[in-house]
Chimera marker file (.cmm) of the C-alpha trace (Angstrom):
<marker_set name="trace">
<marker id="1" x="0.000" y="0.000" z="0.000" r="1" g="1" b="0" radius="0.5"/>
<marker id="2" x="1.148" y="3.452" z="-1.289" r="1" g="1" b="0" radius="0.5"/>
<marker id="3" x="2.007" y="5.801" z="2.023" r="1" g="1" b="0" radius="0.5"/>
<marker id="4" x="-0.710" y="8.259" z="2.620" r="1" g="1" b="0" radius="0.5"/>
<marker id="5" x="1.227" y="11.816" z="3.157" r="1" g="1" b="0" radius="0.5"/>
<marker id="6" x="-0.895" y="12.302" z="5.974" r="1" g="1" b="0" radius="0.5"/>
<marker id="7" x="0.116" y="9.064" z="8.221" r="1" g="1" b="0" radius="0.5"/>
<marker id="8" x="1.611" y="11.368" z="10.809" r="1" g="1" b="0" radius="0.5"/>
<marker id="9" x="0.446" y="14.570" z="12.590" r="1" g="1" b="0" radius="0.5"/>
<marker id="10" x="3.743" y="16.357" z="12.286" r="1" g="1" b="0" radius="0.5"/>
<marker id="11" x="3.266" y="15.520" z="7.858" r="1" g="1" b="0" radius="0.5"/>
<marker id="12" x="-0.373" y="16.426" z="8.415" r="1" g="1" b="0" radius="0.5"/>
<marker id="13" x="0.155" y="20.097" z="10.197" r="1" g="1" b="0" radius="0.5"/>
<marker id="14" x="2.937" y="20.600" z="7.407" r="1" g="1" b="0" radius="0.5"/>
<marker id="15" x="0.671" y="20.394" z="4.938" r="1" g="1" b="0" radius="0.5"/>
<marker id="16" x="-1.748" y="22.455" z="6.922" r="1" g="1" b="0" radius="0.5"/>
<marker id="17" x="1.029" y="25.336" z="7.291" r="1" g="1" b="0" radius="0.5"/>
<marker id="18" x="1.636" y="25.041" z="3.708" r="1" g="1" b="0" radius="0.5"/>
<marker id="19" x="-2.446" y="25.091" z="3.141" r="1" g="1" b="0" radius="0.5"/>
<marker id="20" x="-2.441" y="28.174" z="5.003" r="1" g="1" b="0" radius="0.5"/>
<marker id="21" x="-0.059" y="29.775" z="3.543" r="1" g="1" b="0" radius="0.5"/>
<marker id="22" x="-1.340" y="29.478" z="-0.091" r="1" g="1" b="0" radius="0.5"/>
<marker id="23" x="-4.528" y="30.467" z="1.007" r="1" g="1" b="0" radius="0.5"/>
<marker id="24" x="-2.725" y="33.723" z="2.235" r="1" g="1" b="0" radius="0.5"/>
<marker id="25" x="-0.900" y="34.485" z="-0.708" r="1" g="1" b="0" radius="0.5"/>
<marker id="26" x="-4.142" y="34.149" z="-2.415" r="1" g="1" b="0" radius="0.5"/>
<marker id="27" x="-6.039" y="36.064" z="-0.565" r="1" g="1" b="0" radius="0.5"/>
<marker id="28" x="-3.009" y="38.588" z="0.445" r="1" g="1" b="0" radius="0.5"/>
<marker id="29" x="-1.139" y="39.353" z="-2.989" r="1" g="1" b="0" radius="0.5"/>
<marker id="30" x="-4.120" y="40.608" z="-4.784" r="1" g="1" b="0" radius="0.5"/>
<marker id="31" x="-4.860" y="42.679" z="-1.656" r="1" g="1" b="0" radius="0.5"/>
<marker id="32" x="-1.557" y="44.250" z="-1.426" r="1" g="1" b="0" radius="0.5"/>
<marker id="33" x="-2.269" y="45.151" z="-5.603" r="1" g="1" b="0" radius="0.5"/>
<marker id="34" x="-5.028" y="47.047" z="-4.784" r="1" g="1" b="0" radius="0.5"/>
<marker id="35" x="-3.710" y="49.271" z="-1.868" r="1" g="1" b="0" radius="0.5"/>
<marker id="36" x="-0.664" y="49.677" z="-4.443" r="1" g="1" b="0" radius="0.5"/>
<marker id="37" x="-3.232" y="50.756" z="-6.896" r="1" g="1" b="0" radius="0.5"/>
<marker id="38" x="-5.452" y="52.806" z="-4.234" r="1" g="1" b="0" radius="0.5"/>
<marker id="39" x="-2.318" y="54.196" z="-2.634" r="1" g="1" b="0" radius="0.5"/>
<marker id="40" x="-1.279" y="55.951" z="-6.144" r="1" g="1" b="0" radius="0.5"/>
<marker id="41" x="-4.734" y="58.088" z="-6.215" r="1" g="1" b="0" radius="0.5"/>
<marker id="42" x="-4.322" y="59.006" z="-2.369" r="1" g="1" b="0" radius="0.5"/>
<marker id="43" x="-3.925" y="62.556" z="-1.051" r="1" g="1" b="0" radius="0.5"/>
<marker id="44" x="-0.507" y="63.130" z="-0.254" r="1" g="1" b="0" radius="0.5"/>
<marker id="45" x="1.668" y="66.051" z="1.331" r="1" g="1" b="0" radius="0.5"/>
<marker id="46" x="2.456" y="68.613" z="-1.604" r="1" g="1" b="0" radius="0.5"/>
<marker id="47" x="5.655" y="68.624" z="-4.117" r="1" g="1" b="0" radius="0.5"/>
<marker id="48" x="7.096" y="67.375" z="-6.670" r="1" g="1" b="0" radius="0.5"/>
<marker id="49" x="9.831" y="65.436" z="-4.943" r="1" g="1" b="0" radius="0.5"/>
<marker id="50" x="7.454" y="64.022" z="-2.685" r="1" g="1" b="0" radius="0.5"/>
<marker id="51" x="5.387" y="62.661" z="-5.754" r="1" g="1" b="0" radius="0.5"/>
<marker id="52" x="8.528" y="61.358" z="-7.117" r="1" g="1" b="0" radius="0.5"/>
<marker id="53" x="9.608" y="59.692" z="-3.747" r="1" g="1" b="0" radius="0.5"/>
<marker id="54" x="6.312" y="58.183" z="-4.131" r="1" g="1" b="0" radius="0.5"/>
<marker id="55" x="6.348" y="56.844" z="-7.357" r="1" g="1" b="0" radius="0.5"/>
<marker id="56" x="9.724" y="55.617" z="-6.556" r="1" g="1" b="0" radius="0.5"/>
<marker id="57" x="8.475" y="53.954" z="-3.664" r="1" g="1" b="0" radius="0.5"/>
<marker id="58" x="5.374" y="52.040" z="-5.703" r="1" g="1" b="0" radius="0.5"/>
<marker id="59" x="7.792" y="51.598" z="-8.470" r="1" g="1" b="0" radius="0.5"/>
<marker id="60" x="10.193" y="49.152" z="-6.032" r="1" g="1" b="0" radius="0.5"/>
<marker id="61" x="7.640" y="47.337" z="-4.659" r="1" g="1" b="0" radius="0.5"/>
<marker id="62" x="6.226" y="46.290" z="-8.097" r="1" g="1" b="0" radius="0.5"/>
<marker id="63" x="9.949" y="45.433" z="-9.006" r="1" g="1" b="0" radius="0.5"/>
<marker id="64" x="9.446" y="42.926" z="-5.967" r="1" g="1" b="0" radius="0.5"/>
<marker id="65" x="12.509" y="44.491" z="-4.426" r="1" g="1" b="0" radius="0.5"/>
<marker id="66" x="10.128" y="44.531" z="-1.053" r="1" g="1" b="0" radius="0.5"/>
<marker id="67" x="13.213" y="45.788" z="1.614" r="1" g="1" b="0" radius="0.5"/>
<marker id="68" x="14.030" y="49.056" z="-0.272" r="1" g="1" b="0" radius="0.5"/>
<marker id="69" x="10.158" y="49.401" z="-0.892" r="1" g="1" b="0" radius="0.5"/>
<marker id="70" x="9.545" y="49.059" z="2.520" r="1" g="1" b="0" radius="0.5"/>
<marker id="71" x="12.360" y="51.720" z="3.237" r="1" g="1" b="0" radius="0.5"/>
<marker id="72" x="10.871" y="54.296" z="1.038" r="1" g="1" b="0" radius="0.5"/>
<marker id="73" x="7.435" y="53.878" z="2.180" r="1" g="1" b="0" radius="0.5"/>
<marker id="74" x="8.446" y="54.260" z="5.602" r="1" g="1" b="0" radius="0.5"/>
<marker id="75" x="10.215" y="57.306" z="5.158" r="1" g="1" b="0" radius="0.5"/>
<marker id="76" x="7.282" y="59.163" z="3.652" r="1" g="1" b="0" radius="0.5"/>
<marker id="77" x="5.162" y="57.971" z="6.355" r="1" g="1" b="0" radius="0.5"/>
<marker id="78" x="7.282" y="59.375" z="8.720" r="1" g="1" b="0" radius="0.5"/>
<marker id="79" x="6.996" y="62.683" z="6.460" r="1" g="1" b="0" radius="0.5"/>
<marker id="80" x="2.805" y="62.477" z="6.523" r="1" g="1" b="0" radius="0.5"/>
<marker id="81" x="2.122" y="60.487" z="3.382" r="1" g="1" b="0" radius="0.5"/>
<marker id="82" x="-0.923" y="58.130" z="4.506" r="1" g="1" b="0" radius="0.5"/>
<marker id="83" x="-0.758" y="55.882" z="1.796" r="1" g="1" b="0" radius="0.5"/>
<marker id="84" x="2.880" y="54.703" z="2.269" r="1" g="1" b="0" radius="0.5"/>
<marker id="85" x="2.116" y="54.724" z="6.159" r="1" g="1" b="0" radius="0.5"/>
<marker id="86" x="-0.958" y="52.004" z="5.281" r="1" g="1" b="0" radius="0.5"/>
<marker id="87" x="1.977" y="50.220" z="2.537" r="1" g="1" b="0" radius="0.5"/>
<marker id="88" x="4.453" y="50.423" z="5.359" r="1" g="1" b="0" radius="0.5"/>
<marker id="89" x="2.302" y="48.872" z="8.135" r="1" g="1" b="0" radius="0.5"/>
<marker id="90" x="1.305" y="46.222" z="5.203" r="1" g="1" b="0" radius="0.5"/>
<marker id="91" x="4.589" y="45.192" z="4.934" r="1" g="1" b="0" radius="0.5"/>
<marker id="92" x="5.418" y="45.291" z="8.888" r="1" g="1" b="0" radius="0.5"/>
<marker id="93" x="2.670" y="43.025" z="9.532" r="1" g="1" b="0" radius="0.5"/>
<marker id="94" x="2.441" y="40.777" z="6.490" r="1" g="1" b="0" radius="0.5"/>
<marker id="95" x="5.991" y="40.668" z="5.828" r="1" g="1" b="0" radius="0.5"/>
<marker id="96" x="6.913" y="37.550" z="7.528" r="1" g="1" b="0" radius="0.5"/>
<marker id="97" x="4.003" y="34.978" z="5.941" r="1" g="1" b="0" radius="0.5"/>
<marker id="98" x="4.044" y="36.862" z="2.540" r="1" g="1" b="0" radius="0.5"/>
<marker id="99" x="7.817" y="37.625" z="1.890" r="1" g="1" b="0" radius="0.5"/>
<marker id="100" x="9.823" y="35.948" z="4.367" r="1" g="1" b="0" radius="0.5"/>
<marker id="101" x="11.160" y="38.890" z="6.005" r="1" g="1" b="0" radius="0.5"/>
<marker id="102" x="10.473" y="40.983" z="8.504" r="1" g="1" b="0" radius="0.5"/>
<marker id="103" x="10.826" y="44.929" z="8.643" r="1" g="1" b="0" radius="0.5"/>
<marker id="104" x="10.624" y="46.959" z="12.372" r="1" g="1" b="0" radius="0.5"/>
<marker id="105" x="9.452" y="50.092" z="13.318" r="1" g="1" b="0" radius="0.5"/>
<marker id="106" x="9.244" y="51.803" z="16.673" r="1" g="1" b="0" radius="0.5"/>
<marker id="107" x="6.304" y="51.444" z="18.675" r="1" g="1" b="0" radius="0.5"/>
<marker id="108" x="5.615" y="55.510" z="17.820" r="1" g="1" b="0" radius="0.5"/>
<marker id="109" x="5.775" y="54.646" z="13.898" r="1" g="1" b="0" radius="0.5"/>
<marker id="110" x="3.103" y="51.970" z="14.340" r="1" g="1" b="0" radius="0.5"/>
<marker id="111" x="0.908" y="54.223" z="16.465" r="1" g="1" b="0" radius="0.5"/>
<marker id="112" x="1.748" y="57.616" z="14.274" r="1" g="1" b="0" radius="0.5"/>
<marker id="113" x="1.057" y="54.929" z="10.870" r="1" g="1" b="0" radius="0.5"/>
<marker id="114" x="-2.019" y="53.615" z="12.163" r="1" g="1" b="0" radius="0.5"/>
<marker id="115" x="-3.460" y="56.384" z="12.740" r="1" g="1" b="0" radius="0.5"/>
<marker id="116" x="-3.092" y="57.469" z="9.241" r="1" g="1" b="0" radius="0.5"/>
<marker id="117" x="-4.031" y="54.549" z="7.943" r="1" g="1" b="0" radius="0.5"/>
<marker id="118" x="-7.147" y="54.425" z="9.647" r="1" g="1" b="0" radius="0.5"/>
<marker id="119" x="-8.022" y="58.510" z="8.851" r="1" g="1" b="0" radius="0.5"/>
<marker id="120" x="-6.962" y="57.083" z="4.709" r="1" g="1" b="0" radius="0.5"/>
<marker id="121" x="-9.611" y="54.474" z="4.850" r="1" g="1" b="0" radius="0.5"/>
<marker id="122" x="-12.063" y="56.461" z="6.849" r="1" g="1" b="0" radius="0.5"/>
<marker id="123" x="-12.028" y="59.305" z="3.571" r="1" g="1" b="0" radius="0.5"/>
<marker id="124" x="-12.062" y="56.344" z="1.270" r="1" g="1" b="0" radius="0.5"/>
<marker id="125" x="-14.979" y="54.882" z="3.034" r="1" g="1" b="0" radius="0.5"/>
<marker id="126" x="-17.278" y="57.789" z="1.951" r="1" g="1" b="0" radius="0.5"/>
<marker id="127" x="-16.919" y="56.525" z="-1.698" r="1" g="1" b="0" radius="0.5"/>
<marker id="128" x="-17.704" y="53.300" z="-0.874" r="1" g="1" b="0" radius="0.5"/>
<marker id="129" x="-21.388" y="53.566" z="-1.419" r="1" g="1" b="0" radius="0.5"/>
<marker id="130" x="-21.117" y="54.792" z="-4.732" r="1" g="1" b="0" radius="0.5"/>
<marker id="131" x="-19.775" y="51.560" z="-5.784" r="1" g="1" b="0" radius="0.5"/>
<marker id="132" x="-21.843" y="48.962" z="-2.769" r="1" g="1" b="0" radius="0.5"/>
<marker id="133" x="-23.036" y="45.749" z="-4.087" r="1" g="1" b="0" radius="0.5"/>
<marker id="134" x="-25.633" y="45.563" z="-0.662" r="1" g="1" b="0" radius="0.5"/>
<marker id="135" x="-22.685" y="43.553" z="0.607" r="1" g="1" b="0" radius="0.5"/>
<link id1="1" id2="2" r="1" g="1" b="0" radius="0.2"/>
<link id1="2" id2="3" r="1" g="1" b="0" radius="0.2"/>
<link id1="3" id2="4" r="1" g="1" b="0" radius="0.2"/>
<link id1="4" id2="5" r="1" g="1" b="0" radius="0.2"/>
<link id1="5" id2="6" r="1" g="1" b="0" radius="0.2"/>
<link id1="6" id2="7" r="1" g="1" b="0" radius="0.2"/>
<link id1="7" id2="8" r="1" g="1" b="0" radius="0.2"/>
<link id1="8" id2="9" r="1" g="1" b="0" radius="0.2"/>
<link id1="9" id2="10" r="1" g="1" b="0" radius="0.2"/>
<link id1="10" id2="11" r="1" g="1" b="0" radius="0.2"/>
<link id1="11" id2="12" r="1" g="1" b="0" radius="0.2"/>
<link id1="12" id2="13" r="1" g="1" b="0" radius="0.2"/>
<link id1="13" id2="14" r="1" g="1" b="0" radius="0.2"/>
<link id1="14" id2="15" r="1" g="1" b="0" radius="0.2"/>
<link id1="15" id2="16" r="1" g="1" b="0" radius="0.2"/>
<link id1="16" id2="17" r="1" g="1" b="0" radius="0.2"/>
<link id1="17" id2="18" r="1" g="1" b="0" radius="0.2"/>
<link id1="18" id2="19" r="1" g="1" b="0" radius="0.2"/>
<link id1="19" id2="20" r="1" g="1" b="0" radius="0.2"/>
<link id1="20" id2="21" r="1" g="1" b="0" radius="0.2"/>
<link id1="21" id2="22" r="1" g="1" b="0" radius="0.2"/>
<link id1="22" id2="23" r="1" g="1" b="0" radius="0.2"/>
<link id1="23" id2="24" r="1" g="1" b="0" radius="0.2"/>
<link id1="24" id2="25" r="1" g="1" b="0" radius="0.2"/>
<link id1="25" id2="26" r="1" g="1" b="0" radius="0.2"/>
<link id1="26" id2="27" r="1" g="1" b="0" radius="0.2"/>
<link id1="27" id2="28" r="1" g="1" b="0" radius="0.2"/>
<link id1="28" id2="29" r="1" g="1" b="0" radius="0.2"/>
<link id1="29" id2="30" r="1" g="1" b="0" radius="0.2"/>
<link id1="30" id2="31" r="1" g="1" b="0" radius="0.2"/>
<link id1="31" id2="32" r="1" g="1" b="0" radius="0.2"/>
<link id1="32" id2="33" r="1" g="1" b="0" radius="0.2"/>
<link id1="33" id2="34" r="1" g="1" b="0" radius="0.2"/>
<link id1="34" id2="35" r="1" g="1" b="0" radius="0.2"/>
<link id1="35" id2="36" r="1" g="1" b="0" radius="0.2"/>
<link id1="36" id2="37" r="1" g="1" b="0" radius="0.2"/>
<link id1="37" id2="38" r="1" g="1" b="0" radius="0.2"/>
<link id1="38" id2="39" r="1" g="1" b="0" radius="0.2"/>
<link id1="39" id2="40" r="1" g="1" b="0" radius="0.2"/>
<link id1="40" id2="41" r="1" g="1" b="0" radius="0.2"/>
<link id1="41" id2="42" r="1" g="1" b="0" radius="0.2"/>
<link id1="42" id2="43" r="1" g="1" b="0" radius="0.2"/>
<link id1="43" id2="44" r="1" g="1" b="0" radius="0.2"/>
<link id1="44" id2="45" r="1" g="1" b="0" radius="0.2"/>
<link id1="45" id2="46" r="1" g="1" b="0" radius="0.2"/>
<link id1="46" id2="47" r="1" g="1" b="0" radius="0.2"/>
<link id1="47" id2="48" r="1" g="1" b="0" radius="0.2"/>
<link id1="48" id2="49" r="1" g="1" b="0" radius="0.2"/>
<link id1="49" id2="50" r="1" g="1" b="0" radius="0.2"/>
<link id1="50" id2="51" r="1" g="1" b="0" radius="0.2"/>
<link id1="51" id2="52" r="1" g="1" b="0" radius="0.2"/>
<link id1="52" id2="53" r="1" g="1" b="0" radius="0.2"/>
<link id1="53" id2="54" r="1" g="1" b="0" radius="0.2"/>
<link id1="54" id2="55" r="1" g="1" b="0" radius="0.2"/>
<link id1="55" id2="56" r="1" g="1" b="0" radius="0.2"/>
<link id1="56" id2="57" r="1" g="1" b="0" radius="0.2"/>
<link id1="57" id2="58" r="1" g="1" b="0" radius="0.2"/>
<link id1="58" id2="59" r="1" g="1" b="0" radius="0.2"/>
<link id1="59" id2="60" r="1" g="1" b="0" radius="0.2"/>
<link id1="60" id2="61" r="1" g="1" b="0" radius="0.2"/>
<link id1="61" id2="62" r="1" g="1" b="0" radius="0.2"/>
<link id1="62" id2="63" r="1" g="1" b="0" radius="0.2"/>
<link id1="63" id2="64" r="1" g="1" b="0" radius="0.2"/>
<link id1="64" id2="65" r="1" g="1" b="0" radius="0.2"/>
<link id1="65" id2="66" r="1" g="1" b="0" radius="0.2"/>
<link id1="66" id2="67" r="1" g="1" b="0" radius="0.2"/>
<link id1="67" id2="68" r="1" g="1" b="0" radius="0.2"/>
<link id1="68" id2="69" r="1" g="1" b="0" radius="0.2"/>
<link id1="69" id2="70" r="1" g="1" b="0" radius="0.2"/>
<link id1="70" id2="71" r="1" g="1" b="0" radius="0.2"/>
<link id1="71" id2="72" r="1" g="1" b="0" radius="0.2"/>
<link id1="72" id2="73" r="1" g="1" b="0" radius="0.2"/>
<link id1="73" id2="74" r="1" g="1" b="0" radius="0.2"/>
<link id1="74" id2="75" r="1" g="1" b="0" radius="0.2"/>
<link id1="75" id2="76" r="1" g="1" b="0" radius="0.2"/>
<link id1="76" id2="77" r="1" g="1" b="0" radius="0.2"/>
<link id1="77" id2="78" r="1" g="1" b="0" radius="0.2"/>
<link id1="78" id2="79" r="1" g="1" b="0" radius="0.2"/>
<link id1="79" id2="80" r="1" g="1" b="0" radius="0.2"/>
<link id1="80" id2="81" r="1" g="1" b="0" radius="0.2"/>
<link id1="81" id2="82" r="1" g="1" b="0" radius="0.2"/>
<link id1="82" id2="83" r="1" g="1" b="0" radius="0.2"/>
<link id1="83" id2="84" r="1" g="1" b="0" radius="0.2"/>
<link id1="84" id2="85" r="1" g="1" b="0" radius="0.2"/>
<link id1="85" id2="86" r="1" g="1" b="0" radius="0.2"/>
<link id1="86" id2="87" r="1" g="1" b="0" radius="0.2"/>
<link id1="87" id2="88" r="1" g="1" b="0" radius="0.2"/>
<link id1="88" id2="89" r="1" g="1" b="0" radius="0.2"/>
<link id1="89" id2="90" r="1" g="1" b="0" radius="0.2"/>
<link id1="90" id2="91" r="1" g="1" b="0" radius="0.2"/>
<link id1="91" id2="92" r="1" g="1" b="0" radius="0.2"/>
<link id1="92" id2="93" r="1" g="1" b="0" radius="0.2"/>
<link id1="93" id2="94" r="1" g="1" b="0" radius="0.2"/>
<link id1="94" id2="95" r="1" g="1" b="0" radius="0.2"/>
<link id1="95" id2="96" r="1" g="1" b="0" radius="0.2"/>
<link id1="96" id2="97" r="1" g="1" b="0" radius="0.2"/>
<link id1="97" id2="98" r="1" g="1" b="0" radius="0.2"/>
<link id1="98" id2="99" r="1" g="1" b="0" radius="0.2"/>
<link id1="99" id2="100" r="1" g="1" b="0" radius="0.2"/>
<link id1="100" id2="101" r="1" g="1" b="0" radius="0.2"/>
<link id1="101" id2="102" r="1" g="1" b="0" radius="0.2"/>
<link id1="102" id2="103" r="1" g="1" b="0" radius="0.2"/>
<link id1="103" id2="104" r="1" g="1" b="0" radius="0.2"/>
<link id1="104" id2="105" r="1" g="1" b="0" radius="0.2"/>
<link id1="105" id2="106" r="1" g="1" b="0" radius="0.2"/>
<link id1="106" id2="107" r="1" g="1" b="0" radius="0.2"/>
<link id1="107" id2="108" r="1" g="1" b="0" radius="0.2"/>
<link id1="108" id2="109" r="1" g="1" b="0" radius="0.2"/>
<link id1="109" id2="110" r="1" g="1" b="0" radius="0.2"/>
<link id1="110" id2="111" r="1" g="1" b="0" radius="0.2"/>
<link id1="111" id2="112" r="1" g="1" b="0" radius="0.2"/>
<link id1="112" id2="113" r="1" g="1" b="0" radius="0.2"/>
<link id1="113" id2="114" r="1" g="1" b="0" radius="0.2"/>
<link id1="114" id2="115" r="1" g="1" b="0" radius="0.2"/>
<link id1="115" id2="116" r="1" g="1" b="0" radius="0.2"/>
<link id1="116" id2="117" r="1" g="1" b="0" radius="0.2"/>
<link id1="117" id2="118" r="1" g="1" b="0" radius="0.2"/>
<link id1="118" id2="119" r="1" g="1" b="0" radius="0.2"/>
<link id1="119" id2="120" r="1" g="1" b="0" radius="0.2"/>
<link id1="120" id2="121" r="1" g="1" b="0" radius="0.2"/>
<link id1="121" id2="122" r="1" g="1" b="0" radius="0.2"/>
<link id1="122" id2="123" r="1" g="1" b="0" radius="0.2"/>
<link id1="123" id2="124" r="1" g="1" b="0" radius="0.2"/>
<link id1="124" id2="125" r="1" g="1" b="0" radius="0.2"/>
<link id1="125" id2="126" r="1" g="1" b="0" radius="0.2"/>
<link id1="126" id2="127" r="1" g="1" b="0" radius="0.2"/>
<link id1="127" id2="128" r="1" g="1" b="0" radius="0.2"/>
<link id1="128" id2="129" r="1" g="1" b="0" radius="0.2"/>
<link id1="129" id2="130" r="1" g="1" b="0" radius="0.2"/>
<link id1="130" id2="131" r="1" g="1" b="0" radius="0.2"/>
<link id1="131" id2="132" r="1" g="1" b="0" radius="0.2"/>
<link id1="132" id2="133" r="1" g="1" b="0" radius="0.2"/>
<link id1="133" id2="134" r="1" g="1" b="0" radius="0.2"/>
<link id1="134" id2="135" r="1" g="1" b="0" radius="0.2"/>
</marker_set>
């Protein structure tokens, strides 16, 4: 009889890890797209080297080259720029299960991001009903 790669619990919670991860990615990557795509429309601090900051920022991440991304984003949340501070806490919270790595901030970036991230999506909420599904 052919061995059943589920015969043991430590094969069998492998499998689940493995599960679960997939099922993030899934889930996760197209997520990530569309705050990439959101973040590019959002209102940001005035000037043109902040808008080319930005698009260098956005520009890294879709090169995959997530570490530098996450350095740039971080920097222009720490200069007011809500969009990078919701990429930024993205890729301090999700970096681990989606890329492997992990990025830090201080316990005042995460409060000072958060609480533009939550103002971003607040103002974003508002357009929400122009496009609700009665979801």
């Amino acid at each position: 009889m052919k061995d059943n790669v589920f015969t043991t619990p430590a094969r069998l919670a492998q499998f689940a890890r493995l599960s679960l991860t997939v099922c993030a990615l899934t889930v996760a990557v197209p997520l990530m797209l569309a705050v990439a795509a959101a973040a590019g429309s959002a209102p940001r601090p005035a000037g043109a080297d902040h808008a080319h900051r930005h698009a260098d920022a956005m520009q890294t991440f879709a090169s995959q080259r997530y570490a530098d991304a996450y350095g740039r984003f971080a920097q222009l949340a720490d200069d007011g720029d809500a969009s990078s501070a919701l990429m930024a806490l993205m890729l301090v919270c999700e970096g681990p299960s989606l890329f492997g790595s992990e990025w830090s901030a201080t316990p005042g970036q995460l409060q000072r991001w958060s609480a533009m991230a939550v103002q971003h999506v607040r103002e974003r909420a508002l357009l929400i009903p122009q496009h609700d599904r009665g979801e």
